[in-house]
Residue frames as a rotation matrix with the C-alpha (Angstrom) as fourth column:
UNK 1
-0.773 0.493 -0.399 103.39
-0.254 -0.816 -0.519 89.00
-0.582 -0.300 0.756 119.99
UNK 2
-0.398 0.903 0.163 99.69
0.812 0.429 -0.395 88.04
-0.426 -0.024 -0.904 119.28
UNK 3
-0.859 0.362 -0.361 97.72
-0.493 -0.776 0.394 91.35
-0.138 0.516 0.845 117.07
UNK 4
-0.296 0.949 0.110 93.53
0.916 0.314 -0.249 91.02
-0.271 0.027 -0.962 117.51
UNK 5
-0.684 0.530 0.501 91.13
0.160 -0.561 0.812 92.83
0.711 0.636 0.299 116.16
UNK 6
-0.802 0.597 0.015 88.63
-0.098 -0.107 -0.989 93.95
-0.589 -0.795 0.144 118.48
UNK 7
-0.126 0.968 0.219 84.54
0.856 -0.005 0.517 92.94
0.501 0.253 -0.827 117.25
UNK 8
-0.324 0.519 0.791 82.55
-0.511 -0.800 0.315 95.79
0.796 -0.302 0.525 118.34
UNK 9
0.686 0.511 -0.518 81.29
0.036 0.687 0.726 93.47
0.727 -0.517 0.452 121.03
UNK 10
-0.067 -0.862 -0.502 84.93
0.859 0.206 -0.469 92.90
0.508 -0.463 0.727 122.29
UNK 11
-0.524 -0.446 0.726 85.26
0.342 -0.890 -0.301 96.54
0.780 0.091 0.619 122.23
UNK 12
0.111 0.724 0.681 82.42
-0.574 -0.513 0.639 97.08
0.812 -0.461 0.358 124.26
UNK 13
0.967 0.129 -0.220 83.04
0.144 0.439 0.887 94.72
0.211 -0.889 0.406 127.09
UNK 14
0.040 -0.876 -0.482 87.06
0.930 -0.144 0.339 95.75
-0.366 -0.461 0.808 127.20
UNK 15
0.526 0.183 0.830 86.16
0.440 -0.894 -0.081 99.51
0.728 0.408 -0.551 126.48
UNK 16
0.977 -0.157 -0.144 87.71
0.142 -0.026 0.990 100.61
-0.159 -0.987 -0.004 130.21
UNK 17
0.569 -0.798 0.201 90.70
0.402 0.482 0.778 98.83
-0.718 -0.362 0.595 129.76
UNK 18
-0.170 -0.466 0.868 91.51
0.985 -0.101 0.139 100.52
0.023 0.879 0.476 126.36
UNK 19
0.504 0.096 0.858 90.47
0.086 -0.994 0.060 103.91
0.859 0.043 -0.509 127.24
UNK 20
0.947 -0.301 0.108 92.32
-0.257 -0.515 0.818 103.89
-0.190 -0.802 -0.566 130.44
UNK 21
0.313 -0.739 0.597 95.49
0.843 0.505 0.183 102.23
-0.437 0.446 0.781 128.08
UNK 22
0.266 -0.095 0.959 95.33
0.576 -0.782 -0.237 105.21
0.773 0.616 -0.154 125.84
UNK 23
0.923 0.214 0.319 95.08
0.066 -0.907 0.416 107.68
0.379 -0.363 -0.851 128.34
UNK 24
0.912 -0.401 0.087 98.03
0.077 0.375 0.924 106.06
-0.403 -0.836 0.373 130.18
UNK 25
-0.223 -0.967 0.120 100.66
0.432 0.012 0.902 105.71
-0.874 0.253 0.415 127.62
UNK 26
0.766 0.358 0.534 99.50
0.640 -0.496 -0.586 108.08
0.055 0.791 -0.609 124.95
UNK 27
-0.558 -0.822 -0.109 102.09
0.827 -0.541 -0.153 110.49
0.066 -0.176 0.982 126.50
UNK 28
-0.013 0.524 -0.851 99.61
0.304 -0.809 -0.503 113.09
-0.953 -0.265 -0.149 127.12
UNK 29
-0.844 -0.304 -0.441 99.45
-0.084 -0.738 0.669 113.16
-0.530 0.602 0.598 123.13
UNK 30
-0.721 0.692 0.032 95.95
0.675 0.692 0.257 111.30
0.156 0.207 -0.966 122.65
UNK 31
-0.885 0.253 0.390 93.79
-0.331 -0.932 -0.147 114.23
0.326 -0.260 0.909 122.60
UNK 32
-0.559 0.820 0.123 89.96
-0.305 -0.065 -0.950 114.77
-0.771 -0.569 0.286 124.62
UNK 33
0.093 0.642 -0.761 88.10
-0.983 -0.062 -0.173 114.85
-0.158 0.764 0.625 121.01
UNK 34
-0.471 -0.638 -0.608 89.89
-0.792 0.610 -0.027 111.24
0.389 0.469 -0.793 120.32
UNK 35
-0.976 0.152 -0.156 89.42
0.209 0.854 -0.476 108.94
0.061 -0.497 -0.866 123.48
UNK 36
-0.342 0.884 0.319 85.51
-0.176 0.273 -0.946 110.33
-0.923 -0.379 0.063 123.15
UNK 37
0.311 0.689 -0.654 85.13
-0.937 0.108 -0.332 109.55
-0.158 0.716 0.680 120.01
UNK 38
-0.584 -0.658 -0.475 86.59
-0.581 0.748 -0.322 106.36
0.567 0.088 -0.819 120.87
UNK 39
-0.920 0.391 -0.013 84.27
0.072 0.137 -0.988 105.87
-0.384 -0.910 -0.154 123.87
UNK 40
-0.229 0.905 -0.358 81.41
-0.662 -0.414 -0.624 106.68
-0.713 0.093 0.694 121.43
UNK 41
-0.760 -0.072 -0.646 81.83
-0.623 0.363 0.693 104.28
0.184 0.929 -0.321 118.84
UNK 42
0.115 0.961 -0.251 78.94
-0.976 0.156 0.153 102.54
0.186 0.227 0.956 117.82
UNK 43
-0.609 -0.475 0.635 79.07
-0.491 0.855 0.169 98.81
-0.623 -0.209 -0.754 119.10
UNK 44
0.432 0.890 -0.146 76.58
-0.408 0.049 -0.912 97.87
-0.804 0.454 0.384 116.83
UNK 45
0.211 -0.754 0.623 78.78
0.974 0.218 -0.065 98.41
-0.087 0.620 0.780 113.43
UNK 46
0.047 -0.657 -0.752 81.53
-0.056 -0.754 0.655 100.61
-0.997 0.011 -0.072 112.95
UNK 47
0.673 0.186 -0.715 81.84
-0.521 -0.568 -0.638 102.85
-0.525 0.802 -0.285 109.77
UNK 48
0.570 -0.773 0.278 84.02
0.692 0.270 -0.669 101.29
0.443 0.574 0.689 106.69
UNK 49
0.210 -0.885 0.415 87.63
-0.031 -0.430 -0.902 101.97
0.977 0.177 -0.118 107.23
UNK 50
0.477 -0.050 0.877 87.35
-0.841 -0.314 0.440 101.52
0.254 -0.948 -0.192 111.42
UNK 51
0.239 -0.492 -0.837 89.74
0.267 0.862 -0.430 98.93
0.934 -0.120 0.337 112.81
UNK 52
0.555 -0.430 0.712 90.33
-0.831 -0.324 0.452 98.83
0.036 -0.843 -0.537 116.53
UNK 53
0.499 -0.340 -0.797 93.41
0.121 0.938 -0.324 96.18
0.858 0.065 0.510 117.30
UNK 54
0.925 -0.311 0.219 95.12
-0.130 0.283 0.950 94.92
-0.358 -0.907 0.221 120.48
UNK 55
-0.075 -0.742 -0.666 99.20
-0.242 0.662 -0.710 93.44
0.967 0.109 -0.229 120.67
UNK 56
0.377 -0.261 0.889 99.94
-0.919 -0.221 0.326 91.19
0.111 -0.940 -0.323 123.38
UNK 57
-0.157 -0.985 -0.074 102.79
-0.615 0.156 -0.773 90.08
0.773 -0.076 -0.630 124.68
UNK 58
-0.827 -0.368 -0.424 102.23
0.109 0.636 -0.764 86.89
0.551 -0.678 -0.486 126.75
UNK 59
0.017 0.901 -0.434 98.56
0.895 0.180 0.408 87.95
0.446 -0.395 -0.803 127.53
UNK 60
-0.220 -0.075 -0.973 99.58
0.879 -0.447 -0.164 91.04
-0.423 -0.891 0.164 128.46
UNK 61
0.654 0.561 0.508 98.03
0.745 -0.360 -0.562 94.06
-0.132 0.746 -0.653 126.58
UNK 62
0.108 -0.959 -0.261 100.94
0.892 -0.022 0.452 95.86
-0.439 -0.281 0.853 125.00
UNK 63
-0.873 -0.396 -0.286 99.89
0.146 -0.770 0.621 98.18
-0.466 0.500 0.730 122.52
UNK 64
0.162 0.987 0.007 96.27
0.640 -0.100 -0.762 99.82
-0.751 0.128 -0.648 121.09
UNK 65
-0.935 -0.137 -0.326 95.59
-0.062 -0.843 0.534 101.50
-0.348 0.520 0.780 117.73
UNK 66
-0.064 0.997 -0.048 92.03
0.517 -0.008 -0.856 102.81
-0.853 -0.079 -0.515 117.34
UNK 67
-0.912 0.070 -0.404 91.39
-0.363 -0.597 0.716 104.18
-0.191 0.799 0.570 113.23
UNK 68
-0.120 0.993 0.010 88.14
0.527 0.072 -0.847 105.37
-0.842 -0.096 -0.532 112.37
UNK 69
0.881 0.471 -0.038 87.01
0.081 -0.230 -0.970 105.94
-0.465 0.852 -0.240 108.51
UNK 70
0.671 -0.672 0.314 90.62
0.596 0.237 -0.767 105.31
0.442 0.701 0.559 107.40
UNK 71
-0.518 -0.853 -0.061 92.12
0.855 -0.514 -0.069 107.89
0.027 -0.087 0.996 109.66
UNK 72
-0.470 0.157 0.869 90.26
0.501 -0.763 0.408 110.69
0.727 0.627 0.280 108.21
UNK 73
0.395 0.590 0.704 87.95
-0.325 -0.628 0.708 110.87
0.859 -0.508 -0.056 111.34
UNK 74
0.576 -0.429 0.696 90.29
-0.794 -0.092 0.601 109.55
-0.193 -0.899 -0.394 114.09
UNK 75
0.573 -0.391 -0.720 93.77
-0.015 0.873 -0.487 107.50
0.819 0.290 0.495 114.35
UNK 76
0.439 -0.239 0.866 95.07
-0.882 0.068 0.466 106.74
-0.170 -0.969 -0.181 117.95
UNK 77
0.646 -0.386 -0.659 97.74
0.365 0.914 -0.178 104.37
0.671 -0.126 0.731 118.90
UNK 78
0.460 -0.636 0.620 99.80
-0.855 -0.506 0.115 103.46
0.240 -0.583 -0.776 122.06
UNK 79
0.404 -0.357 -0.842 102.13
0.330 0.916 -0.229 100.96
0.853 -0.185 0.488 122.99
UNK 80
0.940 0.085 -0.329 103.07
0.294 0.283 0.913 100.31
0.171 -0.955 0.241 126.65
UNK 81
0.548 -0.837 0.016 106.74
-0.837 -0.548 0.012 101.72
-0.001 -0.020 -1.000 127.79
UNK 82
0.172 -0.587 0.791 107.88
-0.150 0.778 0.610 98.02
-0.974 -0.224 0.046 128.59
UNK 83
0.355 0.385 0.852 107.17
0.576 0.627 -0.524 97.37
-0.736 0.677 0.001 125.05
UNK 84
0.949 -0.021 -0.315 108.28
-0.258 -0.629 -0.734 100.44
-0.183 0.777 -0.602 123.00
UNK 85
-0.023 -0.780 -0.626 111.44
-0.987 -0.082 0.138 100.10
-0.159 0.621 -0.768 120.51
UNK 86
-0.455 0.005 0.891 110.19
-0.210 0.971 -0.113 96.47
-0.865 -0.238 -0.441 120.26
UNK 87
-0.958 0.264 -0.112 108.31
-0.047 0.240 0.970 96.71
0.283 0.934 -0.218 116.94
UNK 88
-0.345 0.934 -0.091 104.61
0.313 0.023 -0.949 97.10
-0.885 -0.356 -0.300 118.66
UNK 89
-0.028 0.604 -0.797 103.83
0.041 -0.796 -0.604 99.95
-0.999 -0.050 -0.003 116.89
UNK 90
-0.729 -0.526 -0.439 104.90
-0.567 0.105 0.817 98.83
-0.383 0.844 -0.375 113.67
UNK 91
-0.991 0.103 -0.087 103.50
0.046 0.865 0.499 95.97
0.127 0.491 -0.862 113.52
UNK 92
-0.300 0.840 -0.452 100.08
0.590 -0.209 -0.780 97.29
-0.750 -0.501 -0.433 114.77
UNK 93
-0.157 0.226 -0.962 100.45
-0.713 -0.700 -0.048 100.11
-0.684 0.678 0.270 111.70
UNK 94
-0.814 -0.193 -0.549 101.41
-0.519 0.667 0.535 97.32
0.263 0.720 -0.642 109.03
UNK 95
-0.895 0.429 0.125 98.64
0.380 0.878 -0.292 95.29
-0.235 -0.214 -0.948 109.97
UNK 96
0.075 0.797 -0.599 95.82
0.082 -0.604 -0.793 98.04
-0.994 0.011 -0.111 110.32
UNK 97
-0.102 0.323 -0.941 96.99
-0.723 -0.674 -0.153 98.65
-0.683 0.665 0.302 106.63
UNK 98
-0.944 -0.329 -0.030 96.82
-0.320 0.889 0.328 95.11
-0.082 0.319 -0.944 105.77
UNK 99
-0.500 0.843 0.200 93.33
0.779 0.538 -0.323 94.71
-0.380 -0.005 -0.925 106.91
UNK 100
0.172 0.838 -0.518 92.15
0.333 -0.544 -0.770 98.12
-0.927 -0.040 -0.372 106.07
UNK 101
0.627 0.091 0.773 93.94
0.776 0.013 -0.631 98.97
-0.068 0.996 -0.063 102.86
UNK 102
0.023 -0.202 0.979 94.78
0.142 -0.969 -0.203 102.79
0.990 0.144 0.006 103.26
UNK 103
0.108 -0.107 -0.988 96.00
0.992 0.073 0.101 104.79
0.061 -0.992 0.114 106.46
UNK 104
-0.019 -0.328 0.945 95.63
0.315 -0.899 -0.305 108.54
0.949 0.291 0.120 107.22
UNK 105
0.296 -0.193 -0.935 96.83
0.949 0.170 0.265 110.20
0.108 -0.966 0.233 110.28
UNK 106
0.711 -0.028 0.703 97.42
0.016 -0.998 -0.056 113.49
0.703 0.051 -0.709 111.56
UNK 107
0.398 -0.732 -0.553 101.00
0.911 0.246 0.330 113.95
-0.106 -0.635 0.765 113.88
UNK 108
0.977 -0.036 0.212 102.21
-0.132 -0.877 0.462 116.92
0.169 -0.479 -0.861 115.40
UNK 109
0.635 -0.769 -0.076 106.21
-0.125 -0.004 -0.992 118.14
0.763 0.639 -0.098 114.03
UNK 110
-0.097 -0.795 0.598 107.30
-0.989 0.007 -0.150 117.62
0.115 -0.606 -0.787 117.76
UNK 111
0.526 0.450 0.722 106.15
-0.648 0.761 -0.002 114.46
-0.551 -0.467 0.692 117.98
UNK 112
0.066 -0.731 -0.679 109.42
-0.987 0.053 -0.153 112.61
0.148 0.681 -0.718 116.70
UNK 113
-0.813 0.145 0.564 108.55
0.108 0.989 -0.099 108.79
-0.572 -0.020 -0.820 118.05
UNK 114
0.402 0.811 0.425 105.22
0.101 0.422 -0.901 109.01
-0.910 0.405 0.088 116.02
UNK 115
0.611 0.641 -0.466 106.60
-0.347 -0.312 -0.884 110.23
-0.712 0.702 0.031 113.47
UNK 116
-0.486 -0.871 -0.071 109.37
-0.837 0.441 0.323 107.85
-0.250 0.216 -0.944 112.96
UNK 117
-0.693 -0.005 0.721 107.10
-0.084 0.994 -0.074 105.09
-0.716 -0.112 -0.689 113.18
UNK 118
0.805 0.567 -0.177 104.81
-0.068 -0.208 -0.976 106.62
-0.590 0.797 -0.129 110.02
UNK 119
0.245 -0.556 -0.794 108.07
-0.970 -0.137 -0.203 106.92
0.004 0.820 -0.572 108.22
UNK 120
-0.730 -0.388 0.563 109.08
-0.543 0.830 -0.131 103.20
-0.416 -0.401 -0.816 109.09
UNK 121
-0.409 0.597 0.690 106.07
0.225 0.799 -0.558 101.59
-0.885 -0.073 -0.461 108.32
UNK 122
-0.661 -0.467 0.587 105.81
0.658 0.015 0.753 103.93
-0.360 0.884 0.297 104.74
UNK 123
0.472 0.755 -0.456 103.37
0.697 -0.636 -0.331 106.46
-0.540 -0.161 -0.826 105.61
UNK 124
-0.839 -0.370 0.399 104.37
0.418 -0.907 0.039 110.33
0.348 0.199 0.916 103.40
UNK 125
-0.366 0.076 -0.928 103.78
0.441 -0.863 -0.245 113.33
-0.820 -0.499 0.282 104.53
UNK 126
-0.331 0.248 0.911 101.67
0.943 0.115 0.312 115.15
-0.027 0.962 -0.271 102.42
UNK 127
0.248 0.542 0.803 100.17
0.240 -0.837 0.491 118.23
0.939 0.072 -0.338 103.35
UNK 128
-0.486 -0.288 -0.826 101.12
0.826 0.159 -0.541 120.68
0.287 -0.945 0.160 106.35
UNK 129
0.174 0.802 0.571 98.76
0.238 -0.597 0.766 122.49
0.955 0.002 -0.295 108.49
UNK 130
-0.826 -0.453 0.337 98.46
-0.374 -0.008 -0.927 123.84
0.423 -0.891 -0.163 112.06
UNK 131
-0.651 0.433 -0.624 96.86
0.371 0.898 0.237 121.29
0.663 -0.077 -0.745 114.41
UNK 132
0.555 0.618 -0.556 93.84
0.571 0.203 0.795 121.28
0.605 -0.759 -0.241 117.03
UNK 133
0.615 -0.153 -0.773 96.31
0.679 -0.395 0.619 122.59
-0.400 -0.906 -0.139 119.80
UNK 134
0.916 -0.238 -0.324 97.95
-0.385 -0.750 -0.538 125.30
-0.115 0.617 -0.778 117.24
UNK 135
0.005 -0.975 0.223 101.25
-0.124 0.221 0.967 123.18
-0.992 -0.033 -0.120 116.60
UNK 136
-0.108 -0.303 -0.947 102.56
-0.991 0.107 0.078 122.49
0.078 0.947 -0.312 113.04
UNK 137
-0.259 0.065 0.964 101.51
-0.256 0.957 -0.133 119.06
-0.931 -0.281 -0.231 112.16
UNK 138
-0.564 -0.443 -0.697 101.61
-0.708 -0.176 0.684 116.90
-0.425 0.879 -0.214 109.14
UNK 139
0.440 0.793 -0.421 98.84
-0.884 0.300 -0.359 114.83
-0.159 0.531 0.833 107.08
UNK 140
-0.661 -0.750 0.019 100.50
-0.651 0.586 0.482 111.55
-0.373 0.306 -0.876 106.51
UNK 141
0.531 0.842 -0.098 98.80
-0.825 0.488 -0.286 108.91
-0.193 0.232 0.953 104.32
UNK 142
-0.652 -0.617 0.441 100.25
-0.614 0.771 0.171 104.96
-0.445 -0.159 -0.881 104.23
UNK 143
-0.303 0.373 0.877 98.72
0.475 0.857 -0.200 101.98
-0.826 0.356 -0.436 101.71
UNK 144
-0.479 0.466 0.744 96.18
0.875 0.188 0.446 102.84
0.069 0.864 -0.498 98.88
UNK 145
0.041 0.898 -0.438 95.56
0.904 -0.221 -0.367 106.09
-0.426 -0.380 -0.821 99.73
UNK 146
-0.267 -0.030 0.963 94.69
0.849 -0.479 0.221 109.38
0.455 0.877 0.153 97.76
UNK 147
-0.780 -0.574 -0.249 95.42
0.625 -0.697 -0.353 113.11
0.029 -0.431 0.902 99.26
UNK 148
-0.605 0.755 0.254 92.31
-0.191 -0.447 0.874 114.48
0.773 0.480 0.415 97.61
UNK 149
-0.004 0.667 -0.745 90.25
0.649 0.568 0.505 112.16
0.760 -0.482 -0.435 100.15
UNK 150
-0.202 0.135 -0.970 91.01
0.943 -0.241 -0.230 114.62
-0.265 -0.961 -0.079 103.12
UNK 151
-0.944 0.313 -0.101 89.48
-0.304 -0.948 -0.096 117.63
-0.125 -0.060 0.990 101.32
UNK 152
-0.254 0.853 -0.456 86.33
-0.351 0.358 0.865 115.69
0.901 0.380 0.208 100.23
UNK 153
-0.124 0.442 -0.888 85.97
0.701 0.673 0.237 114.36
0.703 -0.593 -0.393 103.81
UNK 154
0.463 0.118 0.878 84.37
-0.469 -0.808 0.356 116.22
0.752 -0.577 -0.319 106.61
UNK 155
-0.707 -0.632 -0.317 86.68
0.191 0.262 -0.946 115.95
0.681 -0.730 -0.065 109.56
UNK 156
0.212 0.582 -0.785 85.39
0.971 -0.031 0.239 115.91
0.114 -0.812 -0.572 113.34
């Protein structure tokens, strides 16, 4: 398995193909507010802390995680069904915090495959609140990162 960064360029000429990924294998958990503020990103230059990355498997595009300002203002990731219990998502998290440093992420308490793969990859739970679609959901922060940051940060 093969893990790219997308350039803002890239991003913009395989924008389609990653917004109709997401939408596809997100599980219907990839909310409206996300895939347009995904679709909006600036091709130009993206804000410190944005990392969009690819996996693929033989050329084939297996998995997408899209984090914008560390998390704080959007973290999306899917990996393909052919592909899932395979380490995608792992290795897509572990990387993002390799190149970015810090990871924050918001994940909804029913949502027991994300949130295995935050505990797996060493993400904690820090702080619980009720989400966008009124569910219990949990703050989770993974690398160099400091709890304090998501009251100091304006959220979307």
């Amino acid at each position: 398995m093969l893990i790219r960064n997308l350039t803002p360029r890239q991003l913009a000429a395989n924008l389609p193909a990653v917004l109709n990924f997401m939408k596809r294998y997100g599980d219907g958990r990839i909310t409206h507010r996300a895939l347009r503020w995904l679709k909006q990103l600036n091709t130009a230059a993206q804000p410190e802390g944005t990392l969009i990355a690819v996996a693929l498997h033989q050329r084939k595009l297996s998995g997408v995680i899209a984090i914008g300002h560390y998390g704080l203002q959007e973290a999306i990731i899917a990996v393909h069904p052919d592909f899932r219990k395979q380490g995608v998502g792992e290795s897509l998290v572990r990387h993002t915090l390799e190149r970015i440093g810090k990871l924050y992420t918001r994940v909804a308490c029913d949502n027991t495959a994300s949130l295995k793969l935050c505990f797996r990859c060493g993400l904690v739970a820090f702080d619980l609140f009720k989400g966008p679609t009124g569910k219990p959901t949990l703050w989770l922060g993974g690398g160099n990162f400091d709890p304090q940051e998501i009251e100091n940060s304006p959220l979307p």
